[in-house]
N, C-alpha and C positions, 0 to 999 in steps of 0.2 A: 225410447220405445222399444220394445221387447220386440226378436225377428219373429216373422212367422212360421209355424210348426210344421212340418210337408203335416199330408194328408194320412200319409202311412203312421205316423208318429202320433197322429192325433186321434184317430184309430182305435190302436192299441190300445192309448191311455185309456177312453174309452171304456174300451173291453176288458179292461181289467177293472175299472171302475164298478162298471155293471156286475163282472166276477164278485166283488165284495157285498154289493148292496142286493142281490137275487143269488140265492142257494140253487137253483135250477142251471144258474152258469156257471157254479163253480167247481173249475176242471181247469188243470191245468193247462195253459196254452202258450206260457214263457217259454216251454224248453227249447231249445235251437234245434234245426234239424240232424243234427250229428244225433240226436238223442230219437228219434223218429226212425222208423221201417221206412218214412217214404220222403222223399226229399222236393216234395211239392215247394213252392214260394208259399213268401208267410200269410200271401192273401188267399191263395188254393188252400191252402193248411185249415185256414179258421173257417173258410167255406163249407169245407167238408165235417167240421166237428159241428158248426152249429145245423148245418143239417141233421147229424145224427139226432140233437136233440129238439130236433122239432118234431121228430118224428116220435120220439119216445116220450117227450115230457108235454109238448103243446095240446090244450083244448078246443081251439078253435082257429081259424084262418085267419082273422082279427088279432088274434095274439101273437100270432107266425107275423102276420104284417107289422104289428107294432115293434115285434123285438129286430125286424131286419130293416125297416126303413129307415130308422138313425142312422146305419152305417153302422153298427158296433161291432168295432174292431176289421170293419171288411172295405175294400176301394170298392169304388163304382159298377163296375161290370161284374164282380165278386157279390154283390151285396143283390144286383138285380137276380144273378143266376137262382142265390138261394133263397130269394122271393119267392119265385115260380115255382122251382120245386116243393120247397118246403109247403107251400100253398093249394097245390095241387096235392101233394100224396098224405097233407091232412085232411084236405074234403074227402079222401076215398074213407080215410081209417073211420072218419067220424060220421061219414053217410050209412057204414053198414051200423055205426049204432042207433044212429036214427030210425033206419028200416028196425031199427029190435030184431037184432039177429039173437042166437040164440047167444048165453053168456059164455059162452065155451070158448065157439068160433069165434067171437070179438075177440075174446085172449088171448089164443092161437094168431089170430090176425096181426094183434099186439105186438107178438112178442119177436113171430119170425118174419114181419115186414123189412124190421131196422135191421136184423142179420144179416136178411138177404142182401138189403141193398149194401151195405157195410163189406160182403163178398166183392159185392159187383164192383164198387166201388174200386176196389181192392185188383179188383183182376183188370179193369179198364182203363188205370192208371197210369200202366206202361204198354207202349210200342216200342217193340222192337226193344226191350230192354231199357228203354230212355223214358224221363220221368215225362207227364205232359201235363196241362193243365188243361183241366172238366169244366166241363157245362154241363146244364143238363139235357141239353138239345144233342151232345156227343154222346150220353148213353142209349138212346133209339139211331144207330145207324141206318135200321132199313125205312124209318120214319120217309111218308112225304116230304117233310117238311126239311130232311138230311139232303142240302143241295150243294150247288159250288161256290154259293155265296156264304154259307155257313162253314165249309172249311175258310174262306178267307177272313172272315169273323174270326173263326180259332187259331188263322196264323196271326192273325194281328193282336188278340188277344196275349197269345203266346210273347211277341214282341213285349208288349207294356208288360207283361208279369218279370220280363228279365231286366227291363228297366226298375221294377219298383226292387226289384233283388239286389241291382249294385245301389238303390238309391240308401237300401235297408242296413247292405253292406258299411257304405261310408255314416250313416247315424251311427253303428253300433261304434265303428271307431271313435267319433264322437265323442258319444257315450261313454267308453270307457276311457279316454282322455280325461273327460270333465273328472269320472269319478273316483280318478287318481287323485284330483287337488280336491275340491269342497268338501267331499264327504272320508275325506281320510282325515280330518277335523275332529268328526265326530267317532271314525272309528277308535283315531288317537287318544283322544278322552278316556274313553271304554277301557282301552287297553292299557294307559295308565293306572287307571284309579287299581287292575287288578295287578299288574306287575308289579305294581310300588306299593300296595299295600300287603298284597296277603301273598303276592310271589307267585302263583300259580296263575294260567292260561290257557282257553282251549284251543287256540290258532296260533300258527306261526307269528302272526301280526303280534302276539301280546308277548311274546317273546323278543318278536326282533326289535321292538322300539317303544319308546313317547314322543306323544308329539306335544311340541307346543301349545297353549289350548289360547292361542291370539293367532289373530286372525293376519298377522302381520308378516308369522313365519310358514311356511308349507314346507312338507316335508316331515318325515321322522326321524328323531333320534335315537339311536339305540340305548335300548335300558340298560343302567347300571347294575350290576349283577349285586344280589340280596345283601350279600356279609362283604363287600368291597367298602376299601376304607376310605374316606372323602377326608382328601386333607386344605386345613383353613390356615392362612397365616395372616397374623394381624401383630401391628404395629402399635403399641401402648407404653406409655409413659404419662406418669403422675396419678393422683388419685381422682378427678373428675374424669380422662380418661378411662380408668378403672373402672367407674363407676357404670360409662356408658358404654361396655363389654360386655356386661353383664348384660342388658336389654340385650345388643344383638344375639348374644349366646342364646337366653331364651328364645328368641325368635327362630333360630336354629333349632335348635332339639326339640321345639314345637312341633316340628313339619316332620323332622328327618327319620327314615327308616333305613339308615346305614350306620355302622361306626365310624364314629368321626377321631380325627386325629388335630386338635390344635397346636401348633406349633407360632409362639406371642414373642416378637422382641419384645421385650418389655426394660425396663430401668427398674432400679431396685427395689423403688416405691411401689411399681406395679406388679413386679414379681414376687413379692410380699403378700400383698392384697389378692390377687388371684392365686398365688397357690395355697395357702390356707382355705381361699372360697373352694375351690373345685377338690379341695382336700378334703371337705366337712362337707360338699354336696354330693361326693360319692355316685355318680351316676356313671349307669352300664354303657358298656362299652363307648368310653368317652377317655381320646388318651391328651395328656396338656404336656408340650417341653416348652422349657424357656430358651430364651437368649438374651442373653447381657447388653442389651441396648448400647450400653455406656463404652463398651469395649469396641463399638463401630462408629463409637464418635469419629475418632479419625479419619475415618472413610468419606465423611461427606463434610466435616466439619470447614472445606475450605472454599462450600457455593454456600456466597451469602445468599442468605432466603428473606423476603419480607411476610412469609406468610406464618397465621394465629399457630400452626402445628410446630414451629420453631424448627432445629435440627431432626427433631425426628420424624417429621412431613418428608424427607430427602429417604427415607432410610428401606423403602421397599426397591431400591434401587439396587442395593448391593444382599439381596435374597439369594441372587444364583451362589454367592459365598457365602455367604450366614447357614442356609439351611441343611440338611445333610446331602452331601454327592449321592447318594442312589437312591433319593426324592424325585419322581423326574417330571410330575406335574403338582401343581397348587393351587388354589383360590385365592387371592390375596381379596381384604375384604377393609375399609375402614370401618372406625369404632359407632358412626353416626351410622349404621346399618339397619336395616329393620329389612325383616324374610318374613315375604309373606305366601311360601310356597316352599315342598323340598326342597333342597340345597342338591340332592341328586339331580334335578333337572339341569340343574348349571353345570354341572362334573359330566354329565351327559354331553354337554357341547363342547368336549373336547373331542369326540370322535369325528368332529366335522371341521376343524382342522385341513385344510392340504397346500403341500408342497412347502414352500417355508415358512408359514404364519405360525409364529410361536406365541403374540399375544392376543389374547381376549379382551377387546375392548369397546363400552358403548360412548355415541358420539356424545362428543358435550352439548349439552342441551340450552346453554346458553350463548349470548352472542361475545364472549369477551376474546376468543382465537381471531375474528372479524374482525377487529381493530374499530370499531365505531360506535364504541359506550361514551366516551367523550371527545374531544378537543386534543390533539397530539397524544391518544392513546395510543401509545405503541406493546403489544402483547407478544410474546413468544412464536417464534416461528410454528406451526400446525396444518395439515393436510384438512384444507374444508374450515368446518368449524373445531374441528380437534380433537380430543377422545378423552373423556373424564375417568381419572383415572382408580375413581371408589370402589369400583369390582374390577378384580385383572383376573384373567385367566393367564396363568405365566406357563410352558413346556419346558420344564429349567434344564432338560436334560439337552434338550437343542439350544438353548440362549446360550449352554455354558459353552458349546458345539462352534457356535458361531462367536466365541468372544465377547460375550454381551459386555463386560467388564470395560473391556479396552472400547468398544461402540460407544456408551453412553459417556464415559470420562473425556473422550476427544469430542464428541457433539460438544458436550457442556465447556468443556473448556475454548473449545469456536463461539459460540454463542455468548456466551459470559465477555469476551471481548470487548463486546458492543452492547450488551441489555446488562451488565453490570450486577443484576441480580435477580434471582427467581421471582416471580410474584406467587405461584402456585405450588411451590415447594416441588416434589418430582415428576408431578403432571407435565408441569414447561420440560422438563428434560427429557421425556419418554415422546412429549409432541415430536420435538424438534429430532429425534433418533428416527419416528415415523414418516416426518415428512421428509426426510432423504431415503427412507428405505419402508415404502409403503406396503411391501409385499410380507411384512413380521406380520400385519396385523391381522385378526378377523374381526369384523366389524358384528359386535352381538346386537340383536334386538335390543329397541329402548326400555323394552320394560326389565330388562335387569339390573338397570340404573335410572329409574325415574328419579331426578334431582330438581329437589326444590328448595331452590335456591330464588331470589326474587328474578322477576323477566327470564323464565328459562320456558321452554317449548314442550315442558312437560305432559301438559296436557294432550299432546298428541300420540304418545307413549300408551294410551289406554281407552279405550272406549265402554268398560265394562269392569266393574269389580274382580271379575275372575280376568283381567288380565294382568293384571300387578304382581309381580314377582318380587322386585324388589326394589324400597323405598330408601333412598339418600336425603339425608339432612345437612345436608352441605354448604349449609348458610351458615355464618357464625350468628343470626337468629334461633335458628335452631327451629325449635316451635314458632316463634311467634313469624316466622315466613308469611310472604302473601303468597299466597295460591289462591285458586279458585274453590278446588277440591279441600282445601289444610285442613277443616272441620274434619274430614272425613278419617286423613292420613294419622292426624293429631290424638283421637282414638284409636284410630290403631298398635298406635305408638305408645299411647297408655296401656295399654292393653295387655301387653308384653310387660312393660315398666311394673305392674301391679302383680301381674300372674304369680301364682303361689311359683315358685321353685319347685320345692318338694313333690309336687306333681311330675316333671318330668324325669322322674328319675325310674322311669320304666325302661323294664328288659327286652333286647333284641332276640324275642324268640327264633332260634335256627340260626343263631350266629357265635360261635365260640366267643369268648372274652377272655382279655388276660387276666392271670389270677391274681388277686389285689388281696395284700394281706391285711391290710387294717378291716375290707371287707371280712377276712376269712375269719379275722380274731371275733370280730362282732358276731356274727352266724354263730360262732363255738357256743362265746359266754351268752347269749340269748338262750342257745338250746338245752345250760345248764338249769336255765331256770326252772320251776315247777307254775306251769300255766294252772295250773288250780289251785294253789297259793293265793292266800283272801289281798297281801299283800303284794302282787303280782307284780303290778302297775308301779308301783314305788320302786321296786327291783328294777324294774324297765328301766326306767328312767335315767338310772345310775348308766347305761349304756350308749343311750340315743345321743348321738350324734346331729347336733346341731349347726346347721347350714350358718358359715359366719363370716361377715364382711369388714374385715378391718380398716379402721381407717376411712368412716365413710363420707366424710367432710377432708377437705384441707388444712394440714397440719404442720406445723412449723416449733421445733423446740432448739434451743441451745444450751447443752449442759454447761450449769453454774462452775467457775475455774477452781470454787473452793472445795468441791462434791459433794454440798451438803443438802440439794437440791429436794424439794420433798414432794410427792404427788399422790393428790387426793385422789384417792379410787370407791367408785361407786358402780352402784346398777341400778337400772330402772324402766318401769311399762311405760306406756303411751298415756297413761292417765297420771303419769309424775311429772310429766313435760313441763310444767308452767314453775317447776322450780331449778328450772337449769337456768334464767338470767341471774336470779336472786344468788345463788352457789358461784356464780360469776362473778358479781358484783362483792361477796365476802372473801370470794380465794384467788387472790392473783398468780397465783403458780399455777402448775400445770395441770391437769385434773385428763382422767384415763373413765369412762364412760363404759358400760357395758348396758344397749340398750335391746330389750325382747320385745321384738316387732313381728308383723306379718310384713309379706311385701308391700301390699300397700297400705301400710300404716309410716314404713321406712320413706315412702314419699309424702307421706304429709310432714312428718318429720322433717325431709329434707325442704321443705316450703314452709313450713315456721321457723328453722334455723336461720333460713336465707332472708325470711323476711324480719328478720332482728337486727337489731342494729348493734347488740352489747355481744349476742354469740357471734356476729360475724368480724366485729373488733376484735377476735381471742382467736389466734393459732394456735395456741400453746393447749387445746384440750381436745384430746383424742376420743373420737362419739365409735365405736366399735358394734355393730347390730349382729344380734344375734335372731336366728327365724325364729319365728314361733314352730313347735311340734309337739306332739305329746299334751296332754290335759293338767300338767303341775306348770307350774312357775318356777326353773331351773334355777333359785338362787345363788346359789354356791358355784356354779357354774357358769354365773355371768360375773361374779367375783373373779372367779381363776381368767377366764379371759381381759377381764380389767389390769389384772396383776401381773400379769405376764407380760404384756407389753405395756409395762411403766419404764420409762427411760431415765428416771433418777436413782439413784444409789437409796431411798428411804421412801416407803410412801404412808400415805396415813388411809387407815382403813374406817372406810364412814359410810354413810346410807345415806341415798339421795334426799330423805324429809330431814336430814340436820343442817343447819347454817352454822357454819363456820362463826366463831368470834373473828370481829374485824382486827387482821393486824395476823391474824395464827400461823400464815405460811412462814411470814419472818419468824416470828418468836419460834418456833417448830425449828427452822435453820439452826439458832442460836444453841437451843435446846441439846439437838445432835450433837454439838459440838461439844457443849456442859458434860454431855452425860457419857461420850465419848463412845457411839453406837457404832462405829465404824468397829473396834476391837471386842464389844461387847455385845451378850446373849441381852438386849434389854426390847421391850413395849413399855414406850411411854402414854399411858393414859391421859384422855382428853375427857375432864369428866363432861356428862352430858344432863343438860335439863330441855324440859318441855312448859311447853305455854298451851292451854286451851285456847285461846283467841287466835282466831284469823288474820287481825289488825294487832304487829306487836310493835310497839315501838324498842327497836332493836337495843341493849344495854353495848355501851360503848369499854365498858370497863368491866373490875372483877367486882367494888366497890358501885356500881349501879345494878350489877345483877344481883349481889346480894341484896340489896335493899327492896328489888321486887320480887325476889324468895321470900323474905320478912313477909311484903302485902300480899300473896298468893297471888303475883300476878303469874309467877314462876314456878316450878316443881322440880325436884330432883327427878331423871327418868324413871317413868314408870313405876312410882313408890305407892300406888293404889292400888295397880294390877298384879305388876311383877316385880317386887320387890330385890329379892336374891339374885334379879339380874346385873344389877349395881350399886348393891347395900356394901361389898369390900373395897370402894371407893374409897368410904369414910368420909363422907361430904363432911362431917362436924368438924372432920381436922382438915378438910380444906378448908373452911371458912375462915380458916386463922392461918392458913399456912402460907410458908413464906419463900421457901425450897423443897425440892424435890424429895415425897416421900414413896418408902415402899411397902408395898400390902403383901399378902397369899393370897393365892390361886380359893376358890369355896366354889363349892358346887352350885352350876346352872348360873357361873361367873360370865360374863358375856361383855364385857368395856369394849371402847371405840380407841386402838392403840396405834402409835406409831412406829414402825417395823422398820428393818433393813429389806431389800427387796428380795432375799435368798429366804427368808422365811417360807411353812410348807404351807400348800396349795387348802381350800378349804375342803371338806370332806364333800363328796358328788352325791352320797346317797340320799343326804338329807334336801330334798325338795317341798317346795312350796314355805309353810309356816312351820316355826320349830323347830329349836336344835340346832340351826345351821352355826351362826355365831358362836354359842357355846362347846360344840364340838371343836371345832376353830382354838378357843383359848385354851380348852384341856390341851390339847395336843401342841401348844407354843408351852405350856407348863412341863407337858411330860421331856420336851426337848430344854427343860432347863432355863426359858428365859425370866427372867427379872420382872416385875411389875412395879412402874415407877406413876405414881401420879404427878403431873404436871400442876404447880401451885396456879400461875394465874393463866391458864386457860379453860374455854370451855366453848359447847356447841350446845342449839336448841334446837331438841323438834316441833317443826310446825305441825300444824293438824290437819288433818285430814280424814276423808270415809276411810271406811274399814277395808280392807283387802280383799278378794276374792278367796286366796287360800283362807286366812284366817276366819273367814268365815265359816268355809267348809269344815277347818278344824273345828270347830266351838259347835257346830249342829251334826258334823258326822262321828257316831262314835268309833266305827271302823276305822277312818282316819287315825283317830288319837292312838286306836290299838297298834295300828302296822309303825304309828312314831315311836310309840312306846319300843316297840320289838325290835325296831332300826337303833334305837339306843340301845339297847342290849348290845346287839350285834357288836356295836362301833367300838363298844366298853370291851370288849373280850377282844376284839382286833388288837385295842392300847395294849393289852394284856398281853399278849403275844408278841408285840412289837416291840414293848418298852419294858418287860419281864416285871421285876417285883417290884419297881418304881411305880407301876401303872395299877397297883392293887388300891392305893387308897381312894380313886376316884369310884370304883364299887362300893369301896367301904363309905366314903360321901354320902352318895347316892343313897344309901341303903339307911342311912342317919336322916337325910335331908326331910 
């Protein structure tokens, strides 16, 4: 039950009430008396205003009564005084209107009544210098009615006016007690949303701080100054790791209005994979270093760990050495992270810090520190329930101060005596350093590690959407956790998972960056171009830099001891998906994928691979995503990243609608070997036919493919449409042949060859439909290689709708012009590059 209000406080409210809802009262009456000539009590004060205006604005004595008999804003003896006055010197004002004076004097009457008394008021106020408090029975002194009982009235009066003075006294302190905590909430908000968004403030408040906006923490933090650098460290190894960096990182550069600095242990796999991403995602002021995971194996590699992060669960241990000496604070963050707010506001709470607490850490939210999940559960020593260790705030310049090294190494090896091995990986070891030395830590609010994990007490971390800072998946469920809330988390967490990329690659307006040359080189060649050029767009394209995630599946290869190893290289959209089992089930070697995705097309992706049973049998093929950007279909350029990272000495260049004949990665081996492509300029040709049907039953042999070429179950490629693409084949003499023969190069020659892997990269200009391939084999011809066709091999395309580019080509004739002109181009490049060799493919062209 809520205390009761004094009388003075209820008042007030009151009268300021009435202030808003009648324009007749609205006059300021909050000021304090320091702002006043006259230093009456706050009940004399309002006495005397609302008499001024009853005198100036009231109609009648019924209105004078109704506005004073509430009490509005007045105590007792206050509220009767200015009854009677006020009641009395309106019957006069409004008896001479009644008599119908004339309108003059009524006005005159009007106007110098409230002055005078406003004087009188003014001069009767003080004795002898000293403030006193009125009535209205003290402004007629020589009245009858001025007796000895009426000064004893006015000293007693006087009394309760100095009591309601210190009563008014101790509210205001109150007062401004209370509106240090509750409402510095609300001013905290305010003052963030302008600090941390747009940097500017009109009060000291939005300068000096943020606050929290849970109702958990009071108090302000000070704001992070605009262009200060927020540095993250996170610990990564392997590629599902890798994978879930990326979410967190979105989830980051979401929120964030700082430059950030990541600084990733990572192992080779993942220093791979993340620096090519954050290479091709080019985003401002975002700086990434590595460190060699593998080379601090030693450091921890002698606590065994029973926990799913293996050795490098241990490895935020040894940061105050890993990271650089004049780094002096960090974030350390796991990969199962998800930010759903600045990352400034966490970097904020190192200011609140004191005396030796160098780590940031929120309590574990579950009961496993308690020792009572089961039957002779015995858990790691921990102060409380223990502190989970998914978000650290680390001061590394102090840990290195105090020996953290030598701290955690002698806990651990105390400890390990008797508990034999980590269950938590470095959590148990930073508990058990805390509970001997509880004065390292500061204990952060729960919402900057809500962890939902099953049975954990999360749900008291939040009472409201806007209080969730940050979300831990610390279950090896992951998603499918029980929570209460998970529905809600589990969205959020897609959220991020799907988000375009390419969106946060916005600039830190008002904040220097460093100067990034591969940025500078792009800016150049963009500004060479000619934006009014019909062909613009296709120019572009040759530039744009596409966001690329290599490696985005788990991947396991072991080069063959004889090196004759061969690997299919392909590319493909989201809508060729349903022929990566089929490519499986033909190619048992290794296959190098280059897929053009959006983001969340890459997770439907990742949820049909998973849900296959023949792709998730096959380590040995590398699924590489390329973002979507730009309006073409970058072919050639998901080629070169296919090719680039092939891991065998020879790969065979194919297109995801052809199936392999069954048996071709062997024969392809053998072949290498025959033809002796390790010392030799050669492509050996794999000739290609096509089926109309949907339903093929696949030819096992060369002798069954020919016979349904005979019944048109079969076609040589494209001998309806595009002929000259693969008429120097000479299918006639393969139908008979029996070893390896060799053709010329002919114009708009385009075969499906197998290569040594130093071969050159495909030409970038050509996007979408056209030319891409055929450019490709000009320039293996202009570098001199051999063209050999393979007697008993071959591949078939299946069928399918038509493409979107090649559509575009066929109905736009702009298109065809800027292909036509980009071929020009390409021919006079050969020219240049390969001198009078490169002449007859003009001469070709100009025949063909």
């Amino acid at each position: 039950m809520r205390s009761p209000i004094p009388v003075n406080v209820r008042s007030e409210t009151r009268a300021r009430r009435d202030r808003q809802q009648d324009p007749r009262l609205a006059v300021n009456l909050s000021r304090s008396s320091k702002a006043n000539v006259f230093t009456f009590s706050p009940g004399t004060l309002l006495c005397n205003r609302y008499l001024l205006f009853a005198f100036s604005s009231a109609r009648s004595a019924t209105e004078i009564r109704n506005y004073y008999e509430g009490g509005r804003g007045l105590h007792a003896p206050d509220r009767e005084t200015a009854l009677a006055l006020g009641i009395a010197t309106s019957e006069r004002m409004l008896g001479i209107c009644r008599g119908r004076r004339k309108f003059l004097a009524a006005s005159l009457t009007l106007l110098c009544i409230p002055a005078i008394t406003w004087l009188y008021l003014f001069a009767g106020s003080f004795e002898d210098g000293k403030p006193v408090s009125l009535s209205p029975l003290e402004s007629q002194p020589h009245s009858p009615r001025y007796t000895a009982s009426s000064q004893r009235e006015r000293e007693s009066l006087e009394v309760r006016v100095r009591e309601v003075e210190e009563e008014n006294r101790a509210l205001r302190r109150q007062l401004s007690l209370a509106q240090g905590r509750a409402p510095a909430h609300r001013r905290g908000n305010h003052s963030k949303t302008y600090s941390m968004e747009e940097g500017t403030g009109d009060s000291e408040n939005l300068r000096a701080g943020i606050v929290a906006g849970n109702s958990s923490e009071c108090g302000q933090q000070p704001v992070v100054e605009k262009c200060e650098t927020i540095h993250v460290a996170i610990v990564c190894a392997g590629y599902n790791a890798s994978r879930d960096v990326v979410t967190l990182v979105k989830s980051v550069l979401f929120h964030r209005r700082n430059p950030l600095h990541f600084h990733l242990i990572a192992d080779s796999i993942a220093e791979q994979i993340l620096a090519t991403l954050f290479q091709t995602w080019m985003v401002p002021a975002v700086r990434v270093d590595f460190y060699n995971a593998d080379e601090l194996k030693s450091e921890v590699s002698w606590i065994p760990n029973k926990h799913y992060s293996g050795i490098y669960g241990l490895m935020k241990l040894v940061l105050t050495k890993t990271l650089p000496p004049n780094l002096e604070r960090v974030i350390v963050l796991d990969t199962d992270i998800t930010f759903a707010t600045d990352i400034a506001e966490l970097w904020a709470v190192f200011h609140k810090f004191k005396g030796q607490q160098v780590l940031g850490l929120v309590e574990n939210q579950s009961d496993w520190y308690l020792g009572n999940l089961w039957k002779n559960h015995r858990p790691w020593p921990a102060l409380g329930r223990g502190y989970n260790t998914g978000v650290i705030l680390l001061l590394l310049d102090k840990l290195r101060k105090m020996k953290w090294e030598q701290m955690w190494r002698l806990t651990a090896e105390r400890e390990l005596m008797g508990m034999l091995s980590t269950s938590l990986a470095d959590q148990d070891i930073f508990n058990a350093v805390i509970k001997q030395n509880p004065f390292l830590v500061h204990k952060l609010p729960c919402f900057w590690n809500v962890q939902l994990s099953d049975h954990t007490r999360s749900e008291q971390c939040y009472r409201d959407v806007s209080d969730l800072k940050v979300i831990h998946w610390n279950s090896p469920k992951k998603l499918r956790v029980k929570n209460k809330h998970v529905e809600f988390f589990r969205n959020l967490y897609l959220t991020f998972l799907e988000y375009d990329g390419n969106l946060l690659r916005r600039e830190l307006f008002g904040c220097p960056s460093e100067a990034d040359v591969n940025s500078e080189n792009l800016q150049k060649q963009l500004s060479e171009l000619d934006e009014d050029d019909l062909c613009y767009e296709f120019r572009r394209e040759r530039f744009t830099v596409h966001r690329t995630h290599l490696y985005f599946l788990h991947y396991e290869y072991e080069p063959a001891s004889d090196h004759t190893d061969v690997t299919l290289v392909a590319q493909l959209s989201m809508d060729r998906l349903q022929m990566l089992e089929a490519i499986c089930k033909h190619w048992e070697g290794p296959i190098s994928l280059a897929l053009y995705l959006s983001d969340a097309e890459a997770q439907q992706f990742l949820r049909y691979a998973q849900g296959s049973e023949v792709l998730m049998s096959r380590h040995n093929v590398a699924y590489h995503i390329v973002y979507k950007e730009g309006q073409f279909y970058p072919v050639n350029l998901l080629r070169n990243v296919a090719m680039k990272h092939v891991g065998t000495p020879y790969m065979f260049l194919s297109d995801i609608d052809f199936l392999p004949m069954y048996g071709l990665y062997e024969y392809l081996r053998k072949s290498v070997i025959q033809l002796d492509l390790a010392n030799t300029k050669k492509a050996m040709i794999v000739p290609a036919f096509e089926t109309l049907r949907y339903r093929l039953s696949f030819p096992k042999s060369k002798a069954e493919l020919l016979s349904m070429l005979d019944m048109g179950t079969l076609f040589t490629f494209r001998y309806h449409v595009w002929t000259k693409g693969h008429a120097p084949t000479n299918f006639a003499k393969w139908r008979t042949a029996t070893t390896p023969y060799r053709v010329e190069w002919e114009a708009d020659f385009e075969p499906y060859v197998v290569v040594r892997r130093d071969c050159p990269e495909y030409d970038r200009r050509f996007v979408g439909f056209g030319w891409n391939k055929v450019a490709h084999i000009m320039e293996l011809d202009a570098q001199e290689y051999e063209f050999i066709v393979l007697p008993n091999a071959y591949m078939i395309h299946m069928p399918h709708a038509p493409s979107f580019d090649i559509t575009k080509f066929r109905s736009n004739k702009q298109y065809r012009i800027c292909l036509k002109t980009l071929k020009e181009e390409f021919q006079q490049d050969m020219s240049r590059r390969y001198g009078f060799a490169a002449l007859k493919y003009l001469t070709a062209e100009n025949n063909s």
